[in-house]
N, CA, C and O of each residue as an XYZ file, in Angstrom:
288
protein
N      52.641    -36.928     31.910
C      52.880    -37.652     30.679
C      51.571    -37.791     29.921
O      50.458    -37.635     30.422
N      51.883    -38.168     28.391
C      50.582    -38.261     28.142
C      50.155    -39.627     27.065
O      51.097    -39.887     26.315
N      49.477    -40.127     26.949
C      49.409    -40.887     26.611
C      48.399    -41.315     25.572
O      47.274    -41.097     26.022
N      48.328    -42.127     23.687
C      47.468    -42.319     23.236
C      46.717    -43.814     23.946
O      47.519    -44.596     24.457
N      45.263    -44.191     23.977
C      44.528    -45.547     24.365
C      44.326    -45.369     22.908
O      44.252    -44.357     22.211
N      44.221    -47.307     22.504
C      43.982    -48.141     22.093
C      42.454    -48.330     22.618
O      42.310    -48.605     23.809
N      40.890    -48.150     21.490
C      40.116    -48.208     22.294
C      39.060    -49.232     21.994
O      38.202    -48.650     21.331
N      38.792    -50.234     22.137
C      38.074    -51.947     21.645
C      36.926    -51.551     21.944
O      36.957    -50.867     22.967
N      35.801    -51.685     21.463
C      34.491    -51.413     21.875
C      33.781    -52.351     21.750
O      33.403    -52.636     20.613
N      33.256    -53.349     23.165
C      32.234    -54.731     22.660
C      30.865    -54.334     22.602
O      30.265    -53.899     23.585
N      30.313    -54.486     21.371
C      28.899    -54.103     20.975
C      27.889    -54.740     21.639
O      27.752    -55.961     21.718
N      26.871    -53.529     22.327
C      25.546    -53.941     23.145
C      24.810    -55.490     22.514
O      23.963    -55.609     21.629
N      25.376    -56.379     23.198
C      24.328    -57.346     22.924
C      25.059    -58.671     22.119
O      24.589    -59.583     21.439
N      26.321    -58.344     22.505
C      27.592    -59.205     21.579
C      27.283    -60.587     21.415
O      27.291    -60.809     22.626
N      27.055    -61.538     20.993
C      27.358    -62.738     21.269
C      28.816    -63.230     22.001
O      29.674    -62.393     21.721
N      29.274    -64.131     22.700
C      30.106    -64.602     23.434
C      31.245    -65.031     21.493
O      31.015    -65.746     20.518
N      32.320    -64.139     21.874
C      33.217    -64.966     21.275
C      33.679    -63.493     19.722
O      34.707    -63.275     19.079
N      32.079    -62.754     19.730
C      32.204    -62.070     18.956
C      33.645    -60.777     18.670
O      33.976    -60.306     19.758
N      34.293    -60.316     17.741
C      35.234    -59.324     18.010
C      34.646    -57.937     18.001
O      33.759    -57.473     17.283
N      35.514    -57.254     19.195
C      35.243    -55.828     19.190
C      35.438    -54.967     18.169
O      35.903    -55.541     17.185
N      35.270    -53.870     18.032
C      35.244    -53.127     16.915
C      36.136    -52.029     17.723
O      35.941    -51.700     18.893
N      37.033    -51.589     16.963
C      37.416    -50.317     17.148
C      36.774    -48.812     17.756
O      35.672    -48.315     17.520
N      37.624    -48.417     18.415
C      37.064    -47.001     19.289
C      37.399    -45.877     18.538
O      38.248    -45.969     17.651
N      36.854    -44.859     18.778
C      37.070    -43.677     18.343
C      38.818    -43.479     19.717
O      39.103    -43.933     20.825
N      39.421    -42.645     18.801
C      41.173    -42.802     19.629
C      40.882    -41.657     20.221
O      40.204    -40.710     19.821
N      41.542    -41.853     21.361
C      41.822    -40.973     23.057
C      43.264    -41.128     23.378
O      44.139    -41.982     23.237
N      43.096    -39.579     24.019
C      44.734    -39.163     24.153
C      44.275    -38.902     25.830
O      43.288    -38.253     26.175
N      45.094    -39.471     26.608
C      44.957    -39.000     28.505
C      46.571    -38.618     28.769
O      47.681    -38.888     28.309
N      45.986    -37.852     29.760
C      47.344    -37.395     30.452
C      47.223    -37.320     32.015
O      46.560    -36.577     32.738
N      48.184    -38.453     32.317
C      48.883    -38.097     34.439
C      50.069    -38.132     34.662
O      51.031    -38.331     33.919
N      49.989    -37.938     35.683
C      51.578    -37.677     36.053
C      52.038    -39.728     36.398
O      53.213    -40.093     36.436
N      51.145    -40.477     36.548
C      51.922    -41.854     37.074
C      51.210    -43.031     35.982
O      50.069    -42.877     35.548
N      51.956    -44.051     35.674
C      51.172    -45.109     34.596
C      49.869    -45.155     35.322
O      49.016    -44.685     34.570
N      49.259    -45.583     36.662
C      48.528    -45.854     37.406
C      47.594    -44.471     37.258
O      46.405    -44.593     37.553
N      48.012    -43.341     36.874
C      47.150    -41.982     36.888
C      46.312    -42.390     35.675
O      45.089    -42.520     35.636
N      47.557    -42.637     34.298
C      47.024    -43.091     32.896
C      45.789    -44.002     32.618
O      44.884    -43.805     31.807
N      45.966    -45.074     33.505
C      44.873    -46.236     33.512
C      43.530    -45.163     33.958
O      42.783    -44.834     33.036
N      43.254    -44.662     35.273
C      42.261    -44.118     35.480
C      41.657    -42.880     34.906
O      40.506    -42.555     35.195
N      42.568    -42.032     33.925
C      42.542    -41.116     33.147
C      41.619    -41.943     32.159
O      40.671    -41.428     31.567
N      41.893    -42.941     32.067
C      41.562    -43.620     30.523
C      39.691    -43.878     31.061
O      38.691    -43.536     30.429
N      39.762    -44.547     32.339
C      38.794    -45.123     32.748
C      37.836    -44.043     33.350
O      36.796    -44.573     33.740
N      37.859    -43.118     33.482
C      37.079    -41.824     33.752
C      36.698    -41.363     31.986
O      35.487    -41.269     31.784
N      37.270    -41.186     31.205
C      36.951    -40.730     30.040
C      36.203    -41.714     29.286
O      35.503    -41.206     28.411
N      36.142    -43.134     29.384
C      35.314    -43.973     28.513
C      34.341    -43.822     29.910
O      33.356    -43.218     29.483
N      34.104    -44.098     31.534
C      32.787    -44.016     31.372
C      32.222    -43.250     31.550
O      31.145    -43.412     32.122
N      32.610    -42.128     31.191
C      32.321    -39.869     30.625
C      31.213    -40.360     29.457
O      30.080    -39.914     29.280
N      31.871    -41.363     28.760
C      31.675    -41.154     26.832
C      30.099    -42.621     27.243
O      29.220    -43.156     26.567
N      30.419    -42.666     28.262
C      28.562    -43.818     28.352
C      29.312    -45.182     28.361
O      28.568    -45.886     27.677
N      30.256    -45.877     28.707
C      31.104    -47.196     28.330
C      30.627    -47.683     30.127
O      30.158    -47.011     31.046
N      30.954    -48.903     30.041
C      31.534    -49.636     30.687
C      32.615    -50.599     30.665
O      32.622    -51.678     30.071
N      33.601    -50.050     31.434
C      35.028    -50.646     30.950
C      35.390    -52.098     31.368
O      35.292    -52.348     32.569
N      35.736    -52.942     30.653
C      36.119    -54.325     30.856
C      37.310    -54.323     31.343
O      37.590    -54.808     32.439
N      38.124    -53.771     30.565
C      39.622    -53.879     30.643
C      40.547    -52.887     30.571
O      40.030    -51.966     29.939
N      41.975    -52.528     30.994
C      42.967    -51.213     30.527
C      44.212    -51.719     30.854
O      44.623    -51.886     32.002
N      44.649    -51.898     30.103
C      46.215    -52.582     30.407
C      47.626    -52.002     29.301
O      47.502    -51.348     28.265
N      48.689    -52.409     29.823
C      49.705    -51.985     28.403
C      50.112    -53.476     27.752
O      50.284    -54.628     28.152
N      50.155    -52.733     26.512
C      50.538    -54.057     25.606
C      52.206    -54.193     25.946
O      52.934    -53.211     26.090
N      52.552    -55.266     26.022
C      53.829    -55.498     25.997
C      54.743    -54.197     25.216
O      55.784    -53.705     25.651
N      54.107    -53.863     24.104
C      55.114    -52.702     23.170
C      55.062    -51.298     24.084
O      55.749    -50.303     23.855
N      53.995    -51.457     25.279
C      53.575    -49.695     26.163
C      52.775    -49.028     25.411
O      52.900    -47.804     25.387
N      51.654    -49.736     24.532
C      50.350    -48.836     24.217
C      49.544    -49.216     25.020
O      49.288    -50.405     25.208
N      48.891    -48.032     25.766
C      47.476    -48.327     26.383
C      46.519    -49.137     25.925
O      46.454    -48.957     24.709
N      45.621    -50.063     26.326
C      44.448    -50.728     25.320
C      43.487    -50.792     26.087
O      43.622    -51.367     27.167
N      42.217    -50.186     25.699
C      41.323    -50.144     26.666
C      40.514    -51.064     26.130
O      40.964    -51.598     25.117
N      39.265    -51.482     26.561
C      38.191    -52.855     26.115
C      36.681    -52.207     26.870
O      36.324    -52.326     28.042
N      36.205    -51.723     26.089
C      34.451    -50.890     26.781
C      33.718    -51.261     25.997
O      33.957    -51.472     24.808
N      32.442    -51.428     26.726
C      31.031    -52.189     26.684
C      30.040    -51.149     25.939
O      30.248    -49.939     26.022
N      29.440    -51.440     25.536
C      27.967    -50.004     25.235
C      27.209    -50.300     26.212
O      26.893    -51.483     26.339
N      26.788    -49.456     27.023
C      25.589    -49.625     28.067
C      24.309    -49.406     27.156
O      24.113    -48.363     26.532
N      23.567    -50.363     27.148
C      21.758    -50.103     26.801
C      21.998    -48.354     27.057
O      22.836    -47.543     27.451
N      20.699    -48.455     26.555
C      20.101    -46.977     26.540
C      19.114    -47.007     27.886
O      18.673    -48.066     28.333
N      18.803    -45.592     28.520
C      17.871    -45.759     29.496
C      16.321    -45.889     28.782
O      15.327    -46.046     29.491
């Protein structure tokens, strides 16, 4: 199956409370919802993220929630 994420991005250095900003949109594909989640979570931290969150919204869109890691 395949699936579009919903992708929240909390900006390096956020203040507590601040809102995420929108992700650039990702399409994953597995064979099980449980494949989908880790599909999702291998590709944001591919793209440099650290993932907070991946869940379905009540409606069955993916929504992911990733961090910016500092730079080295």
């Amino acid at each position: 199956m395949e699936q579009a994420v919903d992708v929240h991005v909390i900006r390096k250095g956020a203040a507590p409370g601040e809102p995420p900003r929108p992700g650039a949109p990702m399409t994953v594909q597995a064979d099980t919802i449980d494949g989908l989640r880790e599909a999702a979570r291998q590709q944001l931290e591919a793209r440099g993220f650290r993932v907070r969150a991946i869940s379905f919204s009540p409606k069955g869109r993916l929504i992911a929630y990733a961090e910016e890691q500092p730079t080295p």
